[in-house]
C-alpha positions as CSV (number, residue, x, y, z in Angstrom):
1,X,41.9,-94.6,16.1
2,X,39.5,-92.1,17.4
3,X,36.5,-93.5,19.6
4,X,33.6,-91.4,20.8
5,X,31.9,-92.4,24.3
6,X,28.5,-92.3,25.1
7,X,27.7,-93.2,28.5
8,X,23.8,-94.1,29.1
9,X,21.5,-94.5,31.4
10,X,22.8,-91.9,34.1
11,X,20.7,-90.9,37.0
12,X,23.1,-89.1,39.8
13,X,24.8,-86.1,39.7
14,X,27.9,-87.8,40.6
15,X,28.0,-90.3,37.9
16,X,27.5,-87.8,35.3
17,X,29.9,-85.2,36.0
18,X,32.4,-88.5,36.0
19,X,31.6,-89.3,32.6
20,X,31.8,-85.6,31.6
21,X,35.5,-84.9,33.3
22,X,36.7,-88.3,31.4
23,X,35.5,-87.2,28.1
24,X,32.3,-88.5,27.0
25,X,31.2,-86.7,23.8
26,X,27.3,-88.3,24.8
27,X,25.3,-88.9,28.4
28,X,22.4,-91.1,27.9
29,X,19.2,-89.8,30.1
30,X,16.5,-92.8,30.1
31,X,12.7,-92.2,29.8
32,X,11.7,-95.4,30.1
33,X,9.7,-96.2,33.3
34,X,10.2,-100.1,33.5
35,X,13.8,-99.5,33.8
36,X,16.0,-99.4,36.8
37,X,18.2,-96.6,34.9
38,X,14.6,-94.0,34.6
39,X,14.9,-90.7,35.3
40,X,11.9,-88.4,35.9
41,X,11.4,-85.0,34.7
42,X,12.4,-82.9,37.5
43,X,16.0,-85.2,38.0
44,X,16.5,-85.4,34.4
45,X,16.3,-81.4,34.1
46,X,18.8,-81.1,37.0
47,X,20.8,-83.5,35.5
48,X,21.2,-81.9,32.3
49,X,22.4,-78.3,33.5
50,X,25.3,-80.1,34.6
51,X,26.1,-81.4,31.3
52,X,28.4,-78.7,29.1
53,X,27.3,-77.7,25.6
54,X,30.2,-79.9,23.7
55,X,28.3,-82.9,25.1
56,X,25.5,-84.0,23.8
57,X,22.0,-85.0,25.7
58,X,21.2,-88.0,24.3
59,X,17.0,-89.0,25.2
60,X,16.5,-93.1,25.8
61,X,12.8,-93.9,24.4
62,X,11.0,-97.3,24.2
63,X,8.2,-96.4,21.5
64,X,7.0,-93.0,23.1
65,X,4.4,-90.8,22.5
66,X,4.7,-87.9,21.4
67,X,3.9,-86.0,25.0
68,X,6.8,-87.3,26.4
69,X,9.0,-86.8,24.3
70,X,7.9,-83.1,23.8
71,X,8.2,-83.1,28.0
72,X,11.2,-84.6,28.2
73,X,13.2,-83.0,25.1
74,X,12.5,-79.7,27.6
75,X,13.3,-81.5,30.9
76,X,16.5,-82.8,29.5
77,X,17.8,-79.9,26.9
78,X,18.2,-83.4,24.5
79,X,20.3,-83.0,21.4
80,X,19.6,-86.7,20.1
81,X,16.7,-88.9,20.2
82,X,17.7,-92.7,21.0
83,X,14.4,-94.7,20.1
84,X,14.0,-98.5,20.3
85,X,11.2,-100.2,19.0
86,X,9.8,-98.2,16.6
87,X,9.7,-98.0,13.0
88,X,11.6,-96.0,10.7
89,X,8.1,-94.3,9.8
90,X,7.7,-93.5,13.6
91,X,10.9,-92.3,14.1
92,X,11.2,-90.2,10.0
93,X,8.2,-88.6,11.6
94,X,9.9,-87.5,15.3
95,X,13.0,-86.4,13.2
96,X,10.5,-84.3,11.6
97,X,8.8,-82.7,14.1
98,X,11.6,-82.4,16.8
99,X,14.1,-81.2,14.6
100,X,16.8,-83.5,16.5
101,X,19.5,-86.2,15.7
102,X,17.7,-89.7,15.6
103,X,19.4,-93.0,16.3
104,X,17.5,-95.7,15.5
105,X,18.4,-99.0,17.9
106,X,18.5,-101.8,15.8
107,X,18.7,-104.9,17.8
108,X,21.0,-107.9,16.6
109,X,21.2,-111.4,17.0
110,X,22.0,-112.7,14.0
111,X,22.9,-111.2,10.6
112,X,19.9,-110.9,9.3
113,X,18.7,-108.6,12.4
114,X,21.1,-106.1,10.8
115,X,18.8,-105.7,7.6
116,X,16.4,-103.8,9.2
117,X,19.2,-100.9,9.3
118,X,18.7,-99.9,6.0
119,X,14.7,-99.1,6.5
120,X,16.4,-96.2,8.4
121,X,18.0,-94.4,5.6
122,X,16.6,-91.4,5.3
123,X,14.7,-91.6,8.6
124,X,16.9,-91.4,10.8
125,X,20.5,-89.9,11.2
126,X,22.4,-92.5,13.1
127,X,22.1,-96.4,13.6
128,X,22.6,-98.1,17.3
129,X,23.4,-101.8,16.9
130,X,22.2,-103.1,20.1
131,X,21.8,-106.6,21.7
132,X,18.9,-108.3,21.0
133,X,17.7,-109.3,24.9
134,X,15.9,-112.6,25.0
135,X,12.4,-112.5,23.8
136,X,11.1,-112.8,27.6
137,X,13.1,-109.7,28.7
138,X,11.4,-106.7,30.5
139,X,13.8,-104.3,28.5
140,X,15.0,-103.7,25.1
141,X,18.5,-103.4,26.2
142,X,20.9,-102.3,28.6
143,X,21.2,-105.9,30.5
144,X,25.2,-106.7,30.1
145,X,24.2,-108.7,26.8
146,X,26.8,-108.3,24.3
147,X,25.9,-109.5,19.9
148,X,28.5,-111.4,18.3
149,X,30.7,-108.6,16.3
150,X,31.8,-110.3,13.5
151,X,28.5,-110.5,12.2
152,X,29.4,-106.5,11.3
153,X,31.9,-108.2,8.8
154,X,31.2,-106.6,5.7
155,X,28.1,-105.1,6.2
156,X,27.4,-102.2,4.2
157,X,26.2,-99.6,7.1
158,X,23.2,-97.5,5.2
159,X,24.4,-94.8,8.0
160,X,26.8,-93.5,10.5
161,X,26.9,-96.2,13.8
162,X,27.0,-96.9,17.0
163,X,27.8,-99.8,18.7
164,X,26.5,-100.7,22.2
165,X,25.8,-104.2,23.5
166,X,27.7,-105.4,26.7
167,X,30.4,-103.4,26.5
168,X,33.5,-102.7,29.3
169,X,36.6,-101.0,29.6
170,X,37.6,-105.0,29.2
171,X,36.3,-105.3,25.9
172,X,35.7,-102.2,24.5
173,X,38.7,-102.8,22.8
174,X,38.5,-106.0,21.2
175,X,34.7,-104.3,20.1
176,X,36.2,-101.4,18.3
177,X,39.6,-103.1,16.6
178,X,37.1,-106.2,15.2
179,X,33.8,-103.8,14.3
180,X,35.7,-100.5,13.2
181,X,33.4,-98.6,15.8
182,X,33.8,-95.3,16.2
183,X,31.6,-94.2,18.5
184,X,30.6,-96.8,21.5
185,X,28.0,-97.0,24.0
186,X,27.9,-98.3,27.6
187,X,25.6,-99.1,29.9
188,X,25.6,-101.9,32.4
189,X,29.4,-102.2,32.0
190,X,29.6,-99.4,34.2
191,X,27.2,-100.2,37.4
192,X,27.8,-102.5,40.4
193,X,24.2,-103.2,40.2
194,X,21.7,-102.6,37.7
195,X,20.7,-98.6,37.4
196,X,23.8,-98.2,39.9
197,X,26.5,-96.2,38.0
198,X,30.0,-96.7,39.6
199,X,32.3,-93.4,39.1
200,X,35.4,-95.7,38.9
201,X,33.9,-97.8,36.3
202,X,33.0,-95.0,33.9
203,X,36.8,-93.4,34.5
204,X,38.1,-97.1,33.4
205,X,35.8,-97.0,30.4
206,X,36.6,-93.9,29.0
207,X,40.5,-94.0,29.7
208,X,40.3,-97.7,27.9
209,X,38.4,-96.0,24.9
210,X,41.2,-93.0,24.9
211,X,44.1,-95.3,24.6
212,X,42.6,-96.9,21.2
């Protein structure tokens, strides 16, 4: 089985060059400012002409406007827009504009949460099943909180996937032999502390995902 790797949420030159030399096909950059795992204009531009062109650049929005995503699709040379919280309307219209890959974060509790994947067909180009965080949260994702994957169980995906939520090099593959995944995403399963990227975690992660 072949997996794909994106690693999100990357902020330091050293973190992203170790996803890059173990084989991610994505890095994440984050342009959300309530996050610990933000990255400003300037860092995210620096960041990004470290990246090589087989990798893609992969832009983390929570609802944005449309000024910074114009900013930061410069900033960040993105390939892909990752937007949560907005609707397929919203994001048929950035697809539109921007000429770029959409995924479309859908995020999942229970099955039901997985019917709003279908109100992306035809708005968007690729689905990221994501943790739902608990209502209280002060992010939409990317805190260690992991969706029970059997409720993928013969669901009928309206679109390629992703699947993100929790995951580790501990896990990862448990995630992909129950789900089918093949293309993963990882966040907080590679930081000692939130926003703080460990280089030995990522290597872990990525070998783990190679050996599926």
């Amino acid at each position: 089985m072949s997996v794909s790797i994106k690693i999100c949420g990357l902020s330091t030159a050293e973190t992203l060059d170790a996803a890059v030399a173990n084989g991610a096909a994505y890095i994440g950059l984050l342009f959300y400012p309530p996050s610990p795992r933000y990255v400003a204009l300037g860092q995210a531009e620096a960041l990004a002409m470290r990246v090589p062109d087989h990798v893609g650049r992969v832009g983390v929005f929570v609802d944005p406007d449309d000024a910074l995503v114009d900013a930061a699709i410069a900033a960040g040379k993105l390939t892909d827009l990752q937007l949560h919280k907005v609707t397929p309307e919203r994001a048929a219209a950035l697809r539109a504009r921007t000429g770029l890959s959409i995924w479309a974060a859908v995020a999942v509790r229970a099955r039901t949460d997985l019917d709003a994947a279908r109100g992306f067909s035809g708005a968007a180009d690729r689905i990221l099943y994501d943790a739902k965080t608990p209502d209280n949260a002060a992010l939409p994702g990317g805190m260690g909180v992991r969706f029970d994957w059997g409720l993928l169980n013969g669901f009928s995906h309206p679109l390629p996937w992703a699947l993100s939520g929790g995951l580790d090099a501990i896990n990862v593959g448990d995630a992909v032999r129950q789900t089918g995944a093949t293309l993963v995403d990882a966040s907080s399963g590679m930081e000692t502390a939130p926003g703080i990227k460990d280089i030995d975690k990522i290597a872990l992660f990525l070998k783990a995902c190679a050996a599926l």
